[in-house]
N, C-alpha and C positions, 0 to 999 in steps of 0.2 A: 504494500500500500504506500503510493508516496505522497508526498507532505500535502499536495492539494487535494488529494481525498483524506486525509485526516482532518484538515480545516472544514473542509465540506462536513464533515460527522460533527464537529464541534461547534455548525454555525447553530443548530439549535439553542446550544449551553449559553451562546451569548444574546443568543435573541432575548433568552427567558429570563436571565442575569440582567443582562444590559438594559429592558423594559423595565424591570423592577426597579432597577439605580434610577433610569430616567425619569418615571413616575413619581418617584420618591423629591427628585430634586427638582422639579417640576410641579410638587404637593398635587397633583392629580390625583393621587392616590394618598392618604397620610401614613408615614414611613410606620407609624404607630401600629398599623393595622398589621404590617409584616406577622406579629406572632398568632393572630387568627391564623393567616396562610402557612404558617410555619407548624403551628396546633394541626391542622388537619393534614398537612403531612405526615407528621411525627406519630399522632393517633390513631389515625387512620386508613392514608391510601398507601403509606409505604409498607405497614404491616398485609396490608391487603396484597399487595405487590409480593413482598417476601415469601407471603404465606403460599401463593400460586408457585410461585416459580420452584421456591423449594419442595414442595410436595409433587410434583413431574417431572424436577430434575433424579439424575441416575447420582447418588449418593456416594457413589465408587470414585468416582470422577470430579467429584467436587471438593472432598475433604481429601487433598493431597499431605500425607503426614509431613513427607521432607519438605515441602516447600511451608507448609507452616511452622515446621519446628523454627525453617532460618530465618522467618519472620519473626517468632519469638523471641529468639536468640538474641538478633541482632537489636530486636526493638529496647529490650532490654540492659543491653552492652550501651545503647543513645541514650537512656533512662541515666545510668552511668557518668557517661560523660556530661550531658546537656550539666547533672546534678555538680559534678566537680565542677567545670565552669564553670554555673551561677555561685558556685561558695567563696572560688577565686577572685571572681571578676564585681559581686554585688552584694550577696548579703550569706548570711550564715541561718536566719531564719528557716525552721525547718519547713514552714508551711510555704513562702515563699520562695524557697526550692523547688518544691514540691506544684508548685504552679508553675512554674519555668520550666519545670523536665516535663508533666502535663502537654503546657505548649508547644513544646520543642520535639514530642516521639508520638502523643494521640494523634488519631487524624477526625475528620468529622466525616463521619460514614452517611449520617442519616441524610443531612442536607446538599451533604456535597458531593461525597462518593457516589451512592444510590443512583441520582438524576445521571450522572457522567457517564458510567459506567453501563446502562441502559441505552443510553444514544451512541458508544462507543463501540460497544456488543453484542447488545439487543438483551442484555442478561444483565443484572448485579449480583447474581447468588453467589458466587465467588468470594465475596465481599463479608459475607455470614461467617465463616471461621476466624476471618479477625474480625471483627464484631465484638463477638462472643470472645476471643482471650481479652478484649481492650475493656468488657466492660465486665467480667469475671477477675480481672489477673491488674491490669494499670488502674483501672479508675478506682478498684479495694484499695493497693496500695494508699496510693492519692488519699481517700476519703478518711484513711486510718489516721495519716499524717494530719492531714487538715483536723479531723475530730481529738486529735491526742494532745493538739496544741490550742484546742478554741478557747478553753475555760478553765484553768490552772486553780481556780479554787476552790475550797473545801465546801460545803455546804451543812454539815452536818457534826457530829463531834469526832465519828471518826475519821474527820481529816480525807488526808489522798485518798484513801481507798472508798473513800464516796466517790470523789472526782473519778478514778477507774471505772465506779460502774455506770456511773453516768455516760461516758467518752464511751463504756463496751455497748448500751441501751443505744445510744448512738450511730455507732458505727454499724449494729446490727439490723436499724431499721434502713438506713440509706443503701448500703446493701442488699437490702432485702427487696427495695424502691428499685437500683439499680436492674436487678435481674425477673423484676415481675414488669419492666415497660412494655409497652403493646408490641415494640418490634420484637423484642428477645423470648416473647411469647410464642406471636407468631411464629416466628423461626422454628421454637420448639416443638409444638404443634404439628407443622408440617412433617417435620424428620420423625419424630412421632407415629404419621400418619402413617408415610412415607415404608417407613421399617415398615409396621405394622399390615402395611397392603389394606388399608383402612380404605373402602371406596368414598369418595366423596365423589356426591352430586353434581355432573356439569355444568346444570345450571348454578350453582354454588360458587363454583372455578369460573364461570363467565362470568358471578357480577364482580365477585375478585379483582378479577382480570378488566371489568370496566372499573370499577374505581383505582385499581392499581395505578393504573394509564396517567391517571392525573398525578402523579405524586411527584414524578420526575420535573417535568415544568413550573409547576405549584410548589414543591421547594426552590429551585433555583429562582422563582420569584419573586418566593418570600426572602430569601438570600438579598438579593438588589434593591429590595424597596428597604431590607433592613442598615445596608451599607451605604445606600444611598440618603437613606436620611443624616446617618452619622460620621458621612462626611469621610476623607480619605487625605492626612497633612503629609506629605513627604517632607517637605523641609521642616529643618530640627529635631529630625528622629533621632532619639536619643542611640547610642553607640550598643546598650544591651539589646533594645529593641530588633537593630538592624542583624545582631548577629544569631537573634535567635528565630529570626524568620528566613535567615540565610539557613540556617540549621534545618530549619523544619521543609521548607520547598527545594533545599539543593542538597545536603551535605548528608541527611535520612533517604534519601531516596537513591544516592549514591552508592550507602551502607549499605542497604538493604539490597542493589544490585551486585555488589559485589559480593558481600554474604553469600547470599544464594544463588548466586551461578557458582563461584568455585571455591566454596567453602561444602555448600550442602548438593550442590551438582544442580541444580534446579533448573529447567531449562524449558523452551515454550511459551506454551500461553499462560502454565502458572508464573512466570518471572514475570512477562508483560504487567498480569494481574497485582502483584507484590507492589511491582516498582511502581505502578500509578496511583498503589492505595497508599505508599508511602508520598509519595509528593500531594496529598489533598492537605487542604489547610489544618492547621488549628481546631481542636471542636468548640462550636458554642460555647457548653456546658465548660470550658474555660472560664467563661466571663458570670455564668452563673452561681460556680463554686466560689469564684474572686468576691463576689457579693453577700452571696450568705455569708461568707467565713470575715468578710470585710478585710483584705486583705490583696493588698496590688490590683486596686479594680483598674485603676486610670490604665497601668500595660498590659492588663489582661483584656483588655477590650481593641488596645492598640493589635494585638497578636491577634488576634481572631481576624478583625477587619484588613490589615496587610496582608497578614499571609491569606486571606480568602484570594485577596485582589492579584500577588504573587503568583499563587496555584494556578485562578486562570490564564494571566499570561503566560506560564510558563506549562501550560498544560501540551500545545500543541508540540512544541518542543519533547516533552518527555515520550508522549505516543511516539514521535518518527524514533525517538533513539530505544525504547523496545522492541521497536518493527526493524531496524534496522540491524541488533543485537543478535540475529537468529543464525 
């Protein structure tokens, strides 16, 4: 495939992107409303989506061990490093570490990946086994750090081990939030099915499959009218800012090619797959945990919105150098 039929597959992602921004900056639309459109992706057509594609996909073929394991591997070793760098370079703060490694090795599957990934290959299920290690395996981490450092004080007479059970009440319900959402449900479900040889009703799988349909362009919309209200400064980006979005669209997606071509032998469409779920931006839920935990909101909002605007331009770029990788 060369570079102008990849553009040609991507002009959807900007049409739907690019409208949202311009809407937004345009107040046509009010930037506000993004999280309606962004809610009924998340809730509903993406799981709808997932839910079809994974229960008629062939399950052998989807869950590749070695090409996940060097996604884990690697994403983990960037957890690592992104983590020493921020201790060197800014703060020693465990929870604000722990938002900079976040920003630096998550990717945002639901709003970004999903739509991309679908107009790229007519599929996203690929996408479902990191998913599932990012919101089982990184975002526990993450929630533990964040919960073990929100509320340091005692409340009661027996002192810290109040604070323990409170941080463990904590940590067990956001976890437990984390892996009941409608996509990881979905997902569930399907493979569930799936194994089981469960028939499910066509017509069931068709309206699925019609609400599905919307999720791809109905997020990346919500995406644009959210970026586009909140504005995009390049000048005086502060020096962490820049190295941690270079990190997250260049320097992870690198890794993670190199990892798994000739570390874990990985090779095909699972590498293609890897390396473009590695180069998606930042996830939301960066700038939502910056908020609840109150903590680095001002650069955690700056990461999501760059690297979103990064990822697309650099998107077409990463497609020819997997196609060209073979």
């Amino acid at each position: 495939m060369g570079t102008l039929t990849a553009l040609e597959k991507l002009i959807p992602v900007g049409l739907a992107f690019g409208c949202g921004a311009l809407f937004a900056r345009r107040k046509a639309i009010p930037a506000d409303s993004s999280k309606a459109f962004s809610d009924f992706s998340f809730l509903f057509a993406i799981p709808c989506y997932l839910f079809g594609n994974l229960y008629t996909s062939d399950l052998g073929t989807l869950f590749d061990a070695r090409a996940i394991c060097g996604y884990m591997v690697f994403a983990l070793l960037s957890m690592v490093l992104v983590g020493w760098a921020s201790r060197v370079s800014s703060t020693r703060e465990p929870r604000g570490v722990a938002l900079r490694v976040m920003g630096g090795v998550q990717v945002n599957t639901a709003y970004f990946a999903v739509p991309v990934f679908t107009m790229l290959f007519g599929t996203a299920a690929p996408i479902f086994p990191v998913l599932l290690f990012q919101t089982c395996v990184l975002t526990s981490v993450i929630i533990l750090v964040m919960e073990l450092g929100a509320d340091p004080r005692p409340d009661g007479p027996d002192g810290e081990p109040s604070v323990r059970r409170r941080a463990a009440a904590r940590i067990g319900r956001a976890t437990w939030a984390s892996l009941t959402t409608p996509i990881v449900l979905a997902c569930a479900f399907a493979i569930a099915l799936n194994l089981l040889k469960v028939p499910v009703p066509s017509s069931v799988l068709s309206g699925f499959s019609f609400v599905g349909n919307a999720a791809s362009p109905v997020a990346l919309f919500a995406l644009g009218l959210h970026l586009g209200g909140a504005g995009l400064a390049v000048r005086g980006t502060p020096r962490e800012e820049v190295w941690l979005v270079a990190f997250k669209c260049l320097v992870f997606p690198v890794l993670i090619w190199t990892g798994c071509h000739y570390v874990f032998g990985v090779h095909g469409a699972w590498l293609n797959y890897l390396v473009l779920i590695a180069a998606m931006p930042a996830p939301q839920n960066l700038f939502i945990f910056a908020q609840r935990y109150d903590v680095d909101v001002d650069l955690s909002a700056a990461l999501v919105i760059k690297s979103s605007a990064a990822s697309l331009l650099l998107l077409p770029l990463w497609f020819q150098v997997v196609r060209l990788s073979h």
